[in-house]
RODO-2510 file (C-alpha; in nm, 4 decimals, decimal comma):
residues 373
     n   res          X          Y          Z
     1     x    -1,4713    -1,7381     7,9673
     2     x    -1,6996    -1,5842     8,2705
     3     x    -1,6647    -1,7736     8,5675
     4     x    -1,8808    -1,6084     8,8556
     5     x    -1,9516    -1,2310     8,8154
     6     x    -2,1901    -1,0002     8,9195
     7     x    -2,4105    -0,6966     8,9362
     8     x    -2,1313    -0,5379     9,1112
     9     x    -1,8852    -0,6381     8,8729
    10     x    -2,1094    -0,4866     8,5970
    11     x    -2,1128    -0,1632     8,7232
    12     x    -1,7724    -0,1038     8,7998
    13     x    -1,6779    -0,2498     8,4684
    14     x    -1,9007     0,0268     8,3097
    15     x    -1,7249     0,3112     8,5083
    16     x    -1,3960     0,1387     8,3680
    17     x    -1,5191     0,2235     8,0128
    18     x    -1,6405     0,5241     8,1143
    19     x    -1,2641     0,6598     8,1839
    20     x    -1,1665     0,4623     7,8889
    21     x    -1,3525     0,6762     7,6791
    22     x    -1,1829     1,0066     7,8165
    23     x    -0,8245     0,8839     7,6311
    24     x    -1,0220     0,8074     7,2554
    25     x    -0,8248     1,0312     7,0000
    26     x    -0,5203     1,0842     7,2431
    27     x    -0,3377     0,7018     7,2803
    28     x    -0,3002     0,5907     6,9323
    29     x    -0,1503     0,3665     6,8332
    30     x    -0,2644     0,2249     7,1496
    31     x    -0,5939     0,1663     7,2477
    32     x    -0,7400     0,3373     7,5272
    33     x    -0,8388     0,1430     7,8118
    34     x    -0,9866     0,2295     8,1458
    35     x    -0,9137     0,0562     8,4765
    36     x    -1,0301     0,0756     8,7962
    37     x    -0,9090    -0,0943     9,1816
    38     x    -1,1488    -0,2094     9,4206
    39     x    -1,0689    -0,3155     9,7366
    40     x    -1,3327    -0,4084     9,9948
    41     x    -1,6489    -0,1794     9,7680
    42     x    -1,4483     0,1269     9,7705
    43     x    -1,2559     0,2308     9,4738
    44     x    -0,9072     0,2757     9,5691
    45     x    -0,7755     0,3803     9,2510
    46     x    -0,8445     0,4467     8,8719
    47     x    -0,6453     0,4931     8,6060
    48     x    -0,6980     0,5321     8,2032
    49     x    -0,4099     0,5662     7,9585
    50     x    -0,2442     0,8420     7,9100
    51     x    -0,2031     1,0481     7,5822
    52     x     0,0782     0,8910     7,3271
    53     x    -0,0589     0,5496     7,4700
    54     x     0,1593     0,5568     7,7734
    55     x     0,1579     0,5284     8,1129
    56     x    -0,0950     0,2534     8,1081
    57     x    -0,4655     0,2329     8,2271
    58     x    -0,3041    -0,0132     8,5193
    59     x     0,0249     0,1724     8,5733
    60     x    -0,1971     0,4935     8,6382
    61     x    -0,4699     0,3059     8,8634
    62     x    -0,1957     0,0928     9,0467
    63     x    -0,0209     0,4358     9,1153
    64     x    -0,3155     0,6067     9,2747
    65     x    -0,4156     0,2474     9,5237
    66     x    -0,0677     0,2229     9,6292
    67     x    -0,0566    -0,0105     9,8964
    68     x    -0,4526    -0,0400     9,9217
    69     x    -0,4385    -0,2670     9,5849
    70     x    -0,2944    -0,5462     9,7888
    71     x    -0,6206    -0,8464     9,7748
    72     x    -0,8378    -0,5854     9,5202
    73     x    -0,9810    -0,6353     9,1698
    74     x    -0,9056    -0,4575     8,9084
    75     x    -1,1468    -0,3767     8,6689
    76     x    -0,9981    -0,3419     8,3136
    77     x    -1,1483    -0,3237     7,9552
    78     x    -0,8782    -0,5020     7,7627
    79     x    -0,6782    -0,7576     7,8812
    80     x    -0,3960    -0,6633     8,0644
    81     x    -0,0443    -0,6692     7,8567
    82     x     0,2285    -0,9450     7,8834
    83     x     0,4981    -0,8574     7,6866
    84     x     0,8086    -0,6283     7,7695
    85     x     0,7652    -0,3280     7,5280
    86     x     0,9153     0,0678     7,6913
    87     x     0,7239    -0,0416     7,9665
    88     x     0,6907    -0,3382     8,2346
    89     x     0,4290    -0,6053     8,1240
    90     x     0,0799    -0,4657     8,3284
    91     x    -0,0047    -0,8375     8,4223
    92     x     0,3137    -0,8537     8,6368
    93     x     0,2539    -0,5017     8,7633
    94     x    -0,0840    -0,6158     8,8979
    95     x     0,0513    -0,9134     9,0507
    96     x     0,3122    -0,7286     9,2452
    97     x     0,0916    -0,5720     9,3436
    98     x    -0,0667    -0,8263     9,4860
    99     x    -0,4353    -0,7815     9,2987
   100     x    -0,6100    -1,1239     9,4112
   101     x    -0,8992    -1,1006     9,1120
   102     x    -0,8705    -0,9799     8,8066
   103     x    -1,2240    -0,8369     8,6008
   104     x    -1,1359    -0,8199     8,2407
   105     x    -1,3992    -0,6983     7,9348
   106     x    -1,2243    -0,8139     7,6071
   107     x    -0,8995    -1,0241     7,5261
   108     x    -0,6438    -0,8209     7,3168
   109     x    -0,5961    -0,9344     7,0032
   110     x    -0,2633    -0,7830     6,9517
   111     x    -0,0535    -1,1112     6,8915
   112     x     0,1972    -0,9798     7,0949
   113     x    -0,0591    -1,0303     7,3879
   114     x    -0,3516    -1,2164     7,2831
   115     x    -0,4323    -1,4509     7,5913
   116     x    -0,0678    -1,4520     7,7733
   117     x    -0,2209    -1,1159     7,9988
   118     x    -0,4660    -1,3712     8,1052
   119     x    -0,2342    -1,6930     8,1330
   120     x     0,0392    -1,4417     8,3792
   121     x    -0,2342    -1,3716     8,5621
   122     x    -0,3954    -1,6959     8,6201
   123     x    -0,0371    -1,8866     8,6582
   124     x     0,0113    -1,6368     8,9553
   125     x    -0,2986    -1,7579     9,1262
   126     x    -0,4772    -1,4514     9,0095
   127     x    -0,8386    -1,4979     8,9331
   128     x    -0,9630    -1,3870     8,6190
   129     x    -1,3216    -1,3264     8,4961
   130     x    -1,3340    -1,2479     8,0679
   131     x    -1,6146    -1,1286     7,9200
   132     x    -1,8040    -0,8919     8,1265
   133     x    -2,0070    -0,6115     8,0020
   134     x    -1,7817    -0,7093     7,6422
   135     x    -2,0121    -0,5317     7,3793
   136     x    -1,9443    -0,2074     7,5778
   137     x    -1,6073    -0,2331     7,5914
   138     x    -1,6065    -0,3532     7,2239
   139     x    -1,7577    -0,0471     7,1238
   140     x    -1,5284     0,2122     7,2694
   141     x    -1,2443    -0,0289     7,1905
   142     x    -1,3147    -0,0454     6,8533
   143     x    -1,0906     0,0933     6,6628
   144     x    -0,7838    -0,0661     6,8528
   145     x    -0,9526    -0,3652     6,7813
   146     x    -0,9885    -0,2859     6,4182
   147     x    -0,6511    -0,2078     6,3184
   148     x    -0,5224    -0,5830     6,5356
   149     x    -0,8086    -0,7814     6,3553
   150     x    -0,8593    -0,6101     5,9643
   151     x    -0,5278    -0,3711     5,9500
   152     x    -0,7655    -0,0788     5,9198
   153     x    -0,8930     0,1613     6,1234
   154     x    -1,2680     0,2039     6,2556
   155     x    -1,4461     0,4530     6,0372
   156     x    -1,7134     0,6671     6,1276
   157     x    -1,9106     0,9289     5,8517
   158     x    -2,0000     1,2149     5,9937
   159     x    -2,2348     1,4146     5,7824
   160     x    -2,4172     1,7373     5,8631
   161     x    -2,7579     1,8078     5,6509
   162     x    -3,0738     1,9608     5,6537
   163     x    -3,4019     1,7762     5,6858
   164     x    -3,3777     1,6842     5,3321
   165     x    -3,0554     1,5206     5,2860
   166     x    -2,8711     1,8521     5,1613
   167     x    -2,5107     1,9883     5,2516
   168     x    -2,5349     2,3270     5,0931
   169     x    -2,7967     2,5462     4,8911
   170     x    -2,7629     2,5270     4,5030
   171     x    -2,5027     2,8105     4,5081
   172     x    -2,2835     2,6338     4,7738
   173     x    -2,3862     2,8239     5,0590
   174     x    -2,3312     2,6011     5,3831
   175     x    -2,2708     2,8289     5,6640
   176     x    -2,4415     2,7317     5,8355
   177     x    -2,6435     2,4108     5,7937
   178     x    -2,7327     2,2841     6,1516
   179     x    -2,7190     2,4657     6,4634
   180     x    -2,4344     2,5751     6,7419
   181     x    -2,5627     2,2815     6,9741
   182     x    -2,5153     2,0451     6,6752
   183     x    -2,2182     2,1920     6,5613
   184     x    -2,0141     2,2023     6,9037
   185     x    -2,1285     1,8093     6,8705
   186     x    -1,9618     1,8082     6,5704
   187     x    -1,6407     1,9441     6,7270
   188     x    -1,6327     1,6893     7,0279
   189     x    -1,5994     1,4072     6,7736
   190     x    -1,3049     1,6024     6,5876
   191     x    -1,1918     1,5373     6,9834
   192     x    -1,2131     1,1672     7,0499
   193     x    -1,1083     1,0667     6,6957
   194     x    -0,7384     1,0111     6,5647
   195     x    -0,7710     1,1810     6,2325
   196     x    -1,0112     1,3966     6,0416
   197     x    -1,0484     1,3155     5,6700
   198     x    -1,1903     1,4990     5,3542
   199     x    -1,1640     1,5080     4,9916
   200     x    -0,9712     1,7093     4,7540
   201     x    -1,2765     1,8992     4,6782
   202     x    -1,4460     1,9929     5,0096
   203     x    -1,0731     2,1089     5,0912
   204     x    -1,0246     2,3602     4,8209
   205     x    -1,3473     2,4918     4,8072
   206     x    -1,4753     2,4734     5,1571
   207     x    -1,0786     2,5792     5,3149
   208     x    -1,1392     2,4052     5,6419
   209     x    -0,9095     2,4335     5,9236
   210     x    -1,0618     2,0776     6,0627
   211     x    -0,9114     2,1440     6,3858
   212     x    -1,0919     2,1518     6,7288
   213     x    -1,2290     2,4402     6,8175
   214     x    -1,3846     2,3702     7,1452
   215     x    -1,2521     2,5924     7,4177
   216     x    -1,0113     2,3785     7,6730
   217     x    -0,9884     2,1267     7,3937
   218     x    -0,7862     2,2605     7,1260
   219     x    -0,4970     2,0158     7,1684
   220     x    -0,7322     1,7739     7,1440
   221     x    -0,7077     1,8166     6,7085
   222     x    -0,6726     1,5347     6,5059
   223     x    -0,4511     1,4496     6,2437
   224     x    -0,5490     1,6393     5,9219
   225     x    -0,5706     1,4567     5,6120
   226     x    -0,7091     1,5111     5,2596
   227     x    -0,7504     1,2201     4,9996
   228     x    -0,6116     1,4160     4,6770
   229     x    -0,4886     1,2405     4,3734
   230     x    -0,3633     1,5113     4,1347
   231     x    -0,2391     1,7701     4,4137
   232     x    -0,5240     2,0681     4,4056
   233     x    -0,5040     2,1442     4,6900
   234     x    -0,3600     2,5141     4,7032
   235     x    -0,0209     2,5535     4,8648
   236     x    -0,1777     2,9278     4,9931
   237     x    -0,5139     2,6538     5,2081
   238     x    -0,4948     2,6985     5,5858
   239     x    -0,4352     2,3270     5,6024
   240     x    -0,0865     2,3749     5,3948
   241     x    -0,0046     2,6804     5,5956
   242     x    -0,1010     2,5247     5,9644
   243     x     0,0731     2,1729     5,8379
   244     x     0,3246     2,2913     6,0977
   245     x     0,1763     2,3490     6,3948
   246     x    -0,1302     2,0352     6,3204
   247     x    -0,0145     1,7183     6,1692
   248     x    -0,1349     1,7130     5,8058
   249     x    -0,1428     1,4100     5,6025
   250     x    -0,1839     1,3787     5,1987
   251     x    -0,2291     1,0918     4,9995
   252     x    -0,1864     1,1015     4,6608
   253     x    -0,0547     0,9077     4,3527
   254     x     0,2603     0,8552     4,3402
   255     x     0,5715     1,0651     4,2128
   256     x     0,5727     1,2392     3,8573
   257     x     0,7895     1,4893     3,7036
   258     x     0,5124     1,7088     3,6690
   259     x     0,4417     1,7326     4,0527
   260     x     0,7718     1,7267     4,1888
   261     x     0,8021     2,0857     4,2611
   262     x     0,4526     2,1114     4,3918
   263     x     0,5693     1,8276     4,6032
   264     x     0,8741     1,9739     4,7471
   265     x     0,6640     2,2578     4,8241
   266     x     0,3889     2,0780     5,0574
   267     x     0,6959     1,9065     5,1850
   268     x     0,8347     2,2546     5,2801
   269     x     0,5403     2,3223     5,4442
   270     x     0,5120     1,9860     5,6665
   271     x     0,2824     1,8409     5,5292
   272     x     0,3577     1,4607     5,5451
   273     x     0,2545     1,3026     5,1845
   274     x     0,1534     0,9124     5,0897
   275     x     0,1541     0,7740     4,7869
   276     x    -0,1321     0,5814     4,6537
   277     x    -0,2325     0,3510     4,3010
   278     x    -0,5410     0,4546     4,1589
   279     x    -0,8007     0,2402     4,1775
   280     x    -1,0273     0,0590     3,8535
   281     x    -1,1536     0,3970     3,8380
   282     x    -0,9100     0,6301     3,8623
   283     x    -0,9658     0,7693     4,1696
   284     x    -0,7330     0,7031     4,5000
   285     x    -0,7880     0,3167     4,6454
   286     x    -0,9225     0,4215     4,9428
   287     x    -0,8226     0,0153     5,0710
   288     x    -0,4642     0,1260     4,9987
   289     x    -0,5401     0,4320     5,1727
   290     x    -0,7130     0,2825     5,5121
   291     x    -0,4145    -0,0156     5,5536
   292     x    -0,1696     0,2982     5,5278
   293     x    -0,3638     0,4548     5,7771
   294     x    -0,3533     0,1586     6,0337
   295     x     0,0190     0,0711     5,9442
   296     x     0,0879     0,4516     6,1089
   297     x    -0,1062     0,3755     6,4274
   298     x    -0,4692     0,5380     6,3557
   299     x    -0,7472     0,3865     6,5141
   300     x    -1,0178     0,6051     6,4757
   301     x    -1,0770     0,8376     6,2126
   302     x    -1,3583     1,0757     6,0896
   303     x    -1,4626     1,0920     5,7360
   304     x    -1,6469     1,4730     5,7172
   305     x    -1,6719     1,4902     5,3697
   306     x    -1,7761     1,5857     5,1174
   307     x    -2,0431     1,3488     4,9554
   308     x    -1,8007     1,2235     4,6301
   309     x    -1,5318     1,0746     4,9621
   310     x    -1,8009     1,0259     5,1556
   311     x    -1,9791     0,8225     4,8549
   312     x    -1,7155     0,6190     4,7390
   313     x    -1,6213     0,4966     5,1629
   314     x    -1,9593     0,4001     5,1194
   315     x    -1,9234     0,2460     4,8034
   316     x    -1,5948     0,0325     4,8776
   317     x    -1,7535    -0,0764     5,2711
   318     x    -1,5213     0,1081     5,4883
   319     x    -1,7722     0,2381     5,6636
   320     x    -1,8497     0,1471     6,0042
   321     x    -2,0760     0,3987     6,1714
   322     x    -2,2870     0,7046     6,0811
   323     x    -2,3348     1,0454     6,2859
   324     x    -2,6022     1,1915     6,1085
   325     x    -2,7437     1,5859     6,2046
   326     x    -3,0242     1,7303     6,0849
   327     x    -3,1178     2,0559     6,1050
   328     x    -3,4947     2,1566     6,1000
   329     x    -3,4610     2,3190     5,7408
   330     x    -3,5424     2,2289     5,3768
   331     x    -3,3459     2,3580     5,0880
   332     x    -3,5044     2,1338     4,8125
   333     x    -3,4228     1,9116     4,5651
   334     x    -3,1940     2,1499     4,3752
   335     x    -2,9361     2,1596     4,6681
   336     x    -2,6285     1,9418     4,7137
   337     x    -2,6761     1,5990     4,8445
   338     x    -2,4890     1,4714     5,0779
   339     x    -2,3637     1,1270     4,9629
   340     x    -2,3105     1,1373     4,5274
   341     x    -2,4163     0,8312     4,4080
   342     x    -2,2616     0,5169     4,4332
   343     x    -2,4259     0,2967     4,1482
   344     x    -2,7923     0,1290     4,3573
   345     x    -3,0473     0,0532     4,1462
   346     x    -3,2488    -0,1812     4,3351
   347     x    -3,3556    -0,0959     4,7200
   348     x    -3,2577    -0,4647     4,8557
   349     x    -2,9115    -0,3110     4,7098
   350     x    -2,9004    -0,0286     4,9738
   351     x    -2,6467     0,0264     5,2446
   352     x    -2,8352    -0,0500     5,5615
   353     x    -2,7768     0,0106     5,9301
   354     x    -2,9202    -0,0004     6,2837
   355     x    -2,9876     0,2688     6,4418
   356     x    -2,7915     0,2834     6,7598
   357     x    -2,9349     0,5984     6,8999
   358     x    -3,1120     0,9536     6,7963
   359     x    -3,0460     1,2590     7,0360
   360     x    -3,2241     1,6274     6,9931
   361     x    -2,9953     1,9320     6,9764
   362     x    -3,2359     2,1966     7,0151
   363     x    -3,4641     2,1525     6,6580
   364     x    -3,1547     1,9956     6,5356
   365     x    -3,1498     1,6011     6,5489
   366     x    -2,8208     1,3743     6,5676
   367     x    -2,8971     0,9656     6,4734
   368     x    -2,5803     0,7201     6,4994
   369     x    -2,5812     0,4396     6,3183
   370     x    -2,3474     0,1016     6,2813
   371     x    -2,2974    -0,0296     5,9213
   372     x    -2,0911    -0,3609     6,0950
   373     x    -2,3813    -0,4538     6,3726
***
């Protein structure tokens, strides 16, 4: 519940989220949160968590006020932890520190917290303010939230076409479909997501590396994995051979003589392999898949294709948001869609979503869009 907050408290609570968002793809499984110390209108300290999840927003922010945290607020985007875990509970380490008001943008649903951040603080005379600026924080929060509240991850498609809806020419020429503004775009999200996911197809034929390739940002690559039931993918792909050196992921149906050297083999080669049931129609049950996903720690992960996975996400509502670029080109009707179909006959039967925002990349145009709001 709000009790008495401010203009003031708004804005600093935005800056919080704003060095929230510089940990997304680096803290799973924990969220990343951003905090920030105030202490008379001067920020004395910020702090956002650090990659592997740990130290935490407050730990880092607490560090940098030192003694000037003593009667500040702290500004944080999710609610402060209470439980003993490898580190000290961050409620008691802002109450040590002697933080007399406490600005907080979204309650943790993590049972292991849940409220008792809030209840520390309060019992120590703290004052606490919930709720401000809380669809903000929700929204770079959301996969953390997510995984606590459905077991799943947040899911965003991210699809790259021409004006026309196509991913390639009729021969299968792609390269390339937007331009280098859109596609460096394209590379930040690889950045600030968890994991990067394809199908069995767009692997094979398309041999991505689906790493990062951003200059200053390369260890900033997700988790690689490819949704492939039967095993095609070749041993000889760059994401078998790099399955070392970038953390690949396979999910696939379970064990059979047949595959069991081919198994050994990706094995061999580090990549980590899941085993999934088919679903009704044969195909990997992309639930199954998603639940697996969250029970490792992913929060946020990037579906890039191609349309059959991006299709049947679609299809099965595990789709939360859309990044959409379009380039200023038309290949015609003859070209390859991007999404296959997924069985709509009727229009009041089509996936719809609000439009969060459209930005122009040079004659290139990127819309995001929220298939939850």
């Amino acid at each position: 519940m709000i009790t008495t907050t401010t203009d003031v408290d708004n804005s600093f609570m935005q800056a919080a989220i704003g060095l929230a968002e510089r940990g997304l793809g680096r803290t799973w499984p924990n969220p990343s949160v951003g905090c920030i110390i105030v202490n008379d209108g001067r920020v004395v300290g910020r702090g956002w968590t650090q990659p592997g999840g740990r130290p935490h927003a407050e730990t880092e922010a607490l560090l940098r006020a030192g003694d000037d945290a003593k009667g500040g607020i702290a500004y944080v985007t999710l609610e402060p932890c209470a439980h003993q875990g490898e580190t000290p509970p961050c409620a008691q380490s802002l109450i040590d520190a002697g933080i007399a008001r406490v600005v907080i943008g979204v309650e943790d649903p993590d049972p292991r917290v849940s409220g008792g951040g809030i209840e520390m603080l309060r019992d120590a005379g703290v004052a606490v303010d919930v709720g401000v600026k809380a669809a903000e924080v929700a929204q770079v929060t959301n996969g953390f939230l997510k995984r606590m509240v459905e077991s799943r991850p947040h899911v965003t498609l991210k699809v790259a076409t021409t004006l026309d809806g196509r991913i390639a020419t009729k021969s299968g020429d792609s390269e390339w479909v937007t331009s280098d503004g859109a596609r460096r775009s394209g590379q930040m999200l690889r950045a600030n997501h968890d994991a990067i996911l394809v199908g069995a197809r767009t692997a094979a034929e398309d041999n991505p590396s689906l790493t990062c390739r951003l200059a200053g940002l390369e260890d900033r690559s997700p988790v690689r994995i490819v949704v492939d039931g039967r095993m095609r993918l070749p041993l000889t792909h760059e994401l078998v051979t790099s399955a070392n050196k970038h953390p690949t992921w396979l999910f696939t149906f379970a064990k059979t003589p047949q595959n069991a050297d081919r198994r050994r083999a990706y094995n061999g080669a580090g990549v980590e392999i899941f085993d999934v049931t088919p679903d009704p129609a044969g195909n990997p049950d992309l639930n199954e898949i998603v639940n697996l996903m969250a029970e490792k720690g992913l929060t946020r992960v990037l579906v890039e294709g191609g349309g059959i996975i991006a299709a049947a996400f679609l299809k099965q509502g595990l789709i939360d948001e859309v990044l959409w670029y379009r380039a200023a080109k038309i290949v015609g009707g003859d070209g390859l869609p991007a999404i296959a179909g997924i069985g709509i006959e009727r229009l009041i039967d089509a996936k719809r979503m609000n439009r969060l925002y459209v930005e122009g990349i040079g004659d290139d145009v990127v819309e995001r869009y929220s298939l939850t709001g």
